[in-house]
N, CA, C and O of each residue as an XYZ file, in Angstrom:
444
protein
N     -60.873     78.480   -119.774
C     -59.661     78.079   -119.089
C     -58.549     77.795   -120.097
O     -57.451     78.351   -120.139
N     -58.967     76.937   -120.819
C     -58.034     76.861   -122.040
C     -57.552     77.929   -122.352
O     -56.345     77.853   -122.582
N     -58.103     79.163   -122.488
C     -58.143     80.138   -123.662
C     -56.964     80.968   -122.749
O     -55.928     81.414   -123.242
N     -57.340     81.077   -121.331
C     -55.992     81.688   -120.339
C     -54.846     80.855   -120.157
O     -53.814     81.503   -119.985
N     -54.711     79.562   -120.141
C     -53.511     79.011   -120.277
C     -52.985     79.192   -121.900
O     -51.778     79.405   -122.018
N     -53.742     79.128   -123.076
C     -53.443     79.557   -124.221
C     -52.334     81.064   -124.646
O     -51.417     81.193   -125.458
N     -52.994     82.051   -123.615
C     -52.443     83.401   -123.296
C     -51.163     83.631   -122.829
O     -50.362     84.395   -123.368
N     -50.880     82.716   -121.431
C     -49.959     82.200   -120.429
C     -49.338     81.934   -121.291
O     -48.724     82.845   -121.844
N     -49.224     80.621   -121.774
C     -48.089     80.233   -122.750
C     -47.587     81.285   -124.084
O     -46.381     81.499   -124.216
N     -48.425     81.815   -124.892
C     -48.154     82.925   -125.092
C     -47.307     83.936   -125.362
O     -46.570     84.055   -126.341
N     -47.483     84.822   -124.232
C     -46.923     85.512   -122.953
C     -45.474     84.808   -122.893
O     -44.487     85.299   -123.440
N     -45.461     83.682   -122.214
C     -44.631     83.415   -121.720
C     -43.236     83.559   -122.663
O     -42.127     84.064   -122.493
N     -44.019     82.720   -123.920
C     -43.113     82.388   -125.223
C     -42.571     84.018   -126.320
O     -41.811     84.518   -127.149
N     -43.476     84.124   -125.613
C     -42.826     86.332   -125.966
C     -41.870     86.692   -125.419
O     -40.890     87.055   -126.069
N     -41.881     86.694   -124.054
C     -41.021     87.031   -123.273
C     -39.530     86.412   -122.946
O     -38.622     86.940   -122.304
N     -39.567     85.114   -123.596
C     -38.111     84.015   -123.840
C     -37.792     84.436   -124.668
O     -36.597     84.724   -124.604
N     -38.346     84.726   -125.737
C     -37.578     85.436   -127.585
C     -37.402     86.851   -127.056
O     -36.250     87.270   -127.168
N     -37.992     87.410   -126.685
C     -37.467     89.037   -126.283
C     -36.533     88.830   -125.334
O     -35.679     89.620   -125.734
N     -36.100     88.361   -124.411
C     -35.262     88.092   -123.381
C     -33.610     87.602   -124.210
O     -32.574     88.196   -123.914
N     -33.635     86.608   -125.103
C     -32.930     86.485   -125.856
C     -32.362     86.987   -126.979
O     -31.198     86.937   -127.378
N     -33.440     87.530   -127.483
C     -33.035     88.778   -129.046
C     -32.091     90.142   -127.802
O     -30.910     90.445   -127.970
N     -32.946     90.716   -126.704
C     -31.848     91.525   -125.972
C     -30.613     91.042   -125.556
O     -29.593     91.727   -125.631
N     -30.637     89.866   -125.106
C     -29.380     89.184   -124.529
C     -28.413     88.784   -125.461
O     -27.342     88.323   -125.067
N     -28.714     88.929   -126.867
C     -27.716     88.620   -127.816
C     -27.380     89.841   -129.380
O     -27.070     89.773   -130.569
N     -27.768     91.037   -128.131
C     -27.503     92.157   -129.013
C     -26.034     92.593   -129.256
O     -25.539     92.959   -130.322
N     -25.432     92.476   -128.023
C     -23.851     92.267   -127.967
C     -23.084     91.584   -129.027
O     -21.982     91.999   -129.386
N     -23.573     90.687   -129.462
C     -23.466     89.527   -130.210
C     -23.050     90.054   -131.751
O     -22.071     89.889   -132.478
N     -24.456     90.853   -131.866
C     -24.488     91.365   -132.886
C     -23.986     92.455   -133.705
O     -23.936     92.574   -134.929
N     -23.562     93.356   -132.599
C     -23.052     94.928   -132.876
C     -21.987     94.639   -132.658
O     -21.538     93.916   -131.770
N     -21.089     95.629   -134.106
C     -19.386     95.583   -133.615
C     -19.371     97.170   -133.411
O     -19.805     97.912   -134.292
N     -19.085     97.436   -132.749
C     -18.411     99.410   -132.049
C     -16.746     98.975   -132.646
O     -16.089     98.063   -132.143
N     -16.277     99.820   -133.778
C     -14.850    100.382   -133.773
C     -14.741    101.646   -133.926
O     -15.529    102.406   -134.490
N     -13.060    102.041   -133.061
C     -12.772    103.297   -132.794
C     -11.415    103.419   -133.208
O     -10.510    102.762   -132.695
N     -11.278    104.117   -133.983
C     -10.096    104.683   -134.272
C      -9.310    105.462   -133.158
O      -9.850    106.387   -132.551
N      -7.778    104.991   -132.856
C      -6.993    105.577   -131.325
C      -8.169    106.606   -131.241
O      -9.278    106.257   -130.837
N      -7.807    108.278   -131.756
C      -7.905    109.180   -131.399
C      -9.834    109.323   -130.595
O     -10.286    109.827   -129.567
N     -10.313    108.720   -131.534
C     -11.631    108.090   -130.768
C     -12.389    107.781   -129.856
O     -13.474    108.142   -129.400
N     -11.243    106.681   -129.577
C     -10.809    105.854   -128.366
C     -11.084    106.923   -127.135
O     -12.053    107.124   -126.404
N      -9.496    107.636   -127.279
C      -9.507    108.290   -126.518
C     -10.167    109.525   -125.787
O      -9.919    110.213   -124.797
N     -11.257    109.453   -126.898
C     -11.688    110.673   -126.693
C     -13.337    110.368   -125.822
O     -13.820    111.060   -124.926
N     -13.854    109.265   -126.376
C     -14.655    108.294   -125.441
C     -14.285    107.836   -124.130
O     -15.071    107.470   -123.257
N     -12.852    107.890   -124.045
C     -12.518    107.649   -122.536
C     -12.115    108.604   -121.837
O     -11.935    108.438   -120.631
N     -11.840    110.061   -122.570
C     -12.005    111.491   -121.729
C     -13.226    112.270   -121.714
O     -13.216    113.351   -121.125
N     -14.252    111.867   -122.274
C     -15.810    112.262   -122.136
C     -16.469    111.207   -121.103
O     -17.546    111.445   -120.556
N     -15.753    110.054   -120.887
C     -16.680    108.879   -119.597
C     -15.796    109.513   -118.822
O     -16.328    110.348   -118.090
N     -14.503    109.406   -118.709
C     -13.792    110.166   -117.033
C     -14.055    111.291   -116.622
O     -13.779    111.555   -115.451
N     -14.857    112.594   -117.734
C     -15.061    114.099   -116.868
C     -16.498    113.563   -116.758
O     -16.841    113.814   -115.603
N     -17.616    112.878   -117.472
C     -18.373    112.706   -117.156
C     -18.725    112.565   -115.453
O     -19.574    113.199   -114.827
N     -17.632    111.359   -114.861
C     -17.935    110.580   -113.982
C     -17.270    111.373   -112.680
O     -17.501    111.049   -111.515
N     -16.362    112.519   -113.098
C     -16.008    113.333   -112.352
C     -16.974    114.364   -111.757
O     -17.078    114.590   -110.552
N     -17.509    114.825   -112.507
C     -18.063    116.345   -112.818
C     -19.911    115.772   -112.099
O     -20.894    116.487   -111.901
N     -19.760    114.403   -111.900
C     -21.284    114.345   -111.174
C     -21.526    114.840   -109.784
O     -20.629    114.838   -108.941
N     -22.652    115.233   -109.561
C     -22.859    115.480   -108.563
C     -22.864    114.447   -107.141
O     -22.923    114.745   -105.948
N     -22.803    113.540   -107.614
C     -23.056    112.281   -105.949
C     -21.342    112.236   -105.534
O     -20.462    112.348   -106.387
N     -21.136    112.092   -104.387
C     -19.517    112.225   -104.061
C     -19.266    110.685   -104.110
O     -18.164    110.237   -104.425
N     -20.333    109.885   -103.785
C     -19.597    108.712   -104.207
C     -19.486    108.443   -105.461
O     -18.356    107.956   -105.405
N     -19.793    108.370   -106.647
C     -19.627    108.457   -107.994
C     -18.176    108.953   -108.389
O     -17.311    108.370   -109.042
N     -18.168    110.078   -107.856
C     -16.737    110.862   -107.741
C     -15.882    109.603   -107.150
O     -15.145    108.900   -107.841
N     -16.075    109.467   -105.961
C     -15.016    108.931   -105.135
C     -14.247    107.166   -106.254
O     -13.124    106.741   -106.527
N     -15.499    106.782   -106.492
C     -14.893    105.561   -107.070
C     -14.273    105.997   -108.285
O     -13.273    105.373   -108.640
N     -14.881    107.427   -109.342
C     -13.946    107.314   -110.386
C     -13.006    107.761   -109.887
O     -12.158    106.995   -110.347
N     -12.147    108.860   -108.894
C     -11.167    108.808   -108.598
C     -10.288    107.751   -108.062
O      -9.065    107.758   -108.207
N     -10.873    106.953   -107.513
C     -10.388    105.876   -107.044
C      -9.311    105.047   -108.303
O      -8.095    104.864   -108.368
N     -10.752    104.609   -109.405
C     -10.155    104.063   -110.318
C      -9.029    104.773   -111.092
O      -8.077    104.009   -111.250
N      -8.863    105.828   -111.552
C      -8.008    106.495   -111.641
C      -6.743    106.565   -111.076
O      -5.654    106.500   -111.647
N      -7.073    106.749   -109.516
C      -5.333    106.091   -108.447
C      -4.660    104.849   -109.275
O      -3.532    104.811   -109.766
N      -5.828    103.698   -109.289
C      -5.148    102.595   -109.545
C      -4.616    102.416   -111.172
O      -3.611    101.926   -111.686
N      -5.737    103.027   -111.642
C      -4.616    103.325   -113.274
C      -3.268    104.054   -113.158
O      -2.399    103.761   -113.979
N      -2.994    105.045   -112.145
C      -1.951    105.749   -112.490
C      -0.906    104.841   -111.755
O       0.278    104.893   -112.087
N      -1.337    104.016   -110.763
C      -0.288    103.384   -109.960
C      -0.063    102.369   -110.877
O       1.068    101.906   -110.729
N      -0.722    101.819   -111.804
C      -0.606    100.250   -112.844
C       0.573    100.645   -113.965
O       1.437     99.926   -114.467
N       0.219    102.349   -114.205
C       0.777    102.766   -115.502
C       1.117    104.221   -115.290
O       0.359    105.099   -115.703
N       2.194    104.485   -114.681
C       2.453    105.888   -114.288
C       2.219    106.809   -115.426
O       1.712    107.931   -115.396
N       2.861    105.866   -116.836
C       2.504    107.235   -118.340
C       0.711    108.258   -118.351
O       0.453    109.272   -119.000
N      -0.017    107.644   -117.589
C      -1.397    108.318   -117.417
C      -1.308    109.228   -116.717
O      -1.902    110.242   -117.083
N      -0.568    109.270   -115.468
C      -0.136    110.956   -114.804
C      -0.547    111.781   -115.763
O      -1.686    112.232   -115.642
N       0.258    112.176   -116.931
C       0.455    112.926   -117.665
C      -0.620    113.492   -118.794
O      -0.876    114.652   -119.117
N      -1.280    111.924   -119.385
C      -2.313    112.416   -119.660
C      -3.506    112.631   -118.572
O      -4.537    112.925   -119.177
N      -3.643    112.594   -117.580
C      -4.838    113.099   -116.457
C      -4.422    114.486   -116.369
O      -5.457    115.152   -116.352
N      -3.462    115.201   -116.308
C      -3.292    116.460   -116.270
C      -3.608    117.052   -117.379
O      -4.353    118.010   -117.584
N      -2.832    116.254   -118.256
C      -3.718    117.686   -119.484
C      -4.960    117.067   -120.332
O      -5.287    117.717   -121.325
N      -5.588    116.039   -120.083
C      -6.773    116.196   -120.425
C      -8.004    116.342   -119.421
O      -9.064    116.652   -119.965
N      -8.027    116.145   -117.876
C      -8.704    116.281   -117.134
C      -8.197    116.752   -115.452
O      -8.529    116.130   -114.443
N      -7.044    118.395   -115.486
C      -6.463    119.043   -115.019
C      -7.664    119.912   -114.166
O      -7.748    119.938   -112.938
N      -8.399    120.482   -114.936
C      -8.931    121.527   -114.344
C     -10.274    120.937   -113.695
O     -10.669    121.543   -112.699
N     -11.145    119.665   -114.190
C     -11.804    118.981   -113.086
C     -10.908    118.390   -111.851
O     -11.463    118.631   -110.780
N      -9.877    117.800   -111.730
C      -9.244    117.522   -110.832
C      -9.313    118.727   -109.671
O      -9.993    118.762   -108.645
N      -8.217    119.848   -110.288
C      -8.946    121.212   -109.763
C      -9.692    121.500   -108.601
O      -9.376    121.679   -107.425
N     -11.027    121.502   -109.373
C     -12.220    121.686   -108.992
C     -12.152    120.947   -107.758
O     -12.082    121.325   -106.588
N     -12.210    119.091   -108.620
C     -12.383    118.469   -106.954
C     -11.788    118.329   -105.925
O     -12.273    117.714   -104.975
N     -10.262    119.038   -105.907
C      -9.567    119.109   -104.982
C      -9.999    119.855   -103.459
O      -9.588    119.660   -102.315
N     -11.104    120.867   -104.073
C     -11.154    122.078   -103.581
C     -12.762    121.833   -102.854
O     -13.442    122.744   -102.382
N     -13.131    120.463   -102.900
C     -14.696    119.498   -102.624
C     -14.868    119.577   -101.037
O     -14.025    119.463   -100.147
N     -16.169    119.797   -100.987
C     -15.740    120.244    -99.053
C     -15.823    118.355    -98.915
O     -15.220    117.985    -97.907
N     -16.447    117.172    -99.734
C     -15.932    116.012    -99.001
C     -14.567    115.599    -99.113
O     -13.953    115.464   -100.171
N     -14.179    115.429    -98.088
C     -12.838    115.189    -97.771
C     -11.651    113.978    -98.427
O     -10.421    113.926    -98.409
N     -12.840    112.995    -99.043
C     -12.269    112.111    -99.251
C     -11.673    112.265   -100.682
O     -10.533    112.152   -101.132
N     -13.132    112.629   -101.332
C     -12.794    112.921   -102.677
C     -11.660    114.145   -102.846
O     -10.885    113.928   -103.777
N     -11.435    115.324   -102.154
C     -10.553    116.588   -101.875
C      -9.314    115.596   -102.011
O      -8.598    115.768   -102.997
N      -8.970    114.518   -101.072
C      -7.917    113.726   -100.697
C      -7.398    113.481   -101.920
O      -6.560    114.221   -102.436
N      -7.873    112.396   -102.484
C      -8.037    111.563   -103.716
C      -7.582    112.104   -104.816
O      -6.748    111.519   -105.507
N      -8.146    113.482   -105.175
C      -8.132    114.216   -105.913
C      -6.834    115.020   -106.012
O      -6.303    115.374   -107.065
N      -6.366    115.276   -104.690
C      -4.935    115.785   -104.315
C      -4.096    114.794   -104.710
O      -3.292    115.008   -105.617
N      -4.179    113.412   -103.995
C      -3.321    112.452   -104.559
C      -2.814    112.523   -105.958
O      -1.748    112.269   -106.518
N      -4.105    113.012   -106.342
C      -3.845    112.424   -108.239
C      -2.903    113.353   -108.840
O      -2.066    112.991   -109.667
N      -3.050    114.705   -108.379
C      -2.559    115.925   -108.862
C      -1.065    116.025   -108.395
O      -0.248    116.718   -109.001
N      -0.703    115.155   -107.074
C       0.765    115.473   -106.933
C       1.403    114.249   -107.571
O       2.630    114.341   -107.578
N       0.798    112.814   -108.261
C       1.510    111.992   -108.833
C       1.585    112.996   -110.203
O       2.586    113.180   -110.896
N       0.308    113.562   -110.384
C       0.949    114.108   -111.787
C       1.913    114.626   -112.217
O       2.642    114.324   -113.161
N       1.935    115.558   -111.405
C       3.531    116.622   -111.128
C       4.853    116.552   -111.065
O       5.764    117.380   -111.084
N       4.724    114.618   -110.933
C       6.240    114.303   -110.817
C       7.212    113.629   -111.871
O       8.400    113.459   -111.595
């Protein structure tokens, strides 16, 4: 009996230090990006999140996208010429919403 509560505790005391060494990995790592970098990490996550197959996936990154361009109209401009021809694509989506969305984005661009 001892020898399984011995284990238990253990166990247990493994799993608090591993729980914490993960929880304070953030902590530890610095990520820097130089602009061009930057940007280029945030036009490989936006076609990423475009170009998936689930329409809701689509739908919210377009979504988020509306609201960037409505926060900061200067992004129009870059959404067209760095992620023009996925837009495109999803305009042309038999779901309707994302087709919508996707239209939206393309006629703020234009203006």
């Amino acid at each position: 009996m001892a020898l399984l509560f011995l284990m238990l505790v253990s166990f247990a005391w493994l799993a608090n230090r591993s729980i914490r060494w993960v929880t304070s990995l953030p902590d530890r790592i610095e990520i820097r990006f130089e602009d061009d970098t930057m940007t280029a990490v945030i036009t490989e996550c936006a076609r990423a999140s475009l170009t998936q197959p689930d329409t809701e996936m689509q739908t919210q990154s377009l979504h988020a996208l509306l609201r960037g361009v409505e926060e900061n109209p200067e992004l129009a401009g870059w959404l067209q010429a760095e992620l023009g021809s996925e837009l495109k694509t999803l305009r042309n989506s038999t779901d309707v919403g994302v087709a919508s969305m996707a239209s939206m984005l393309m006629s703020k661009e234009n203006k």
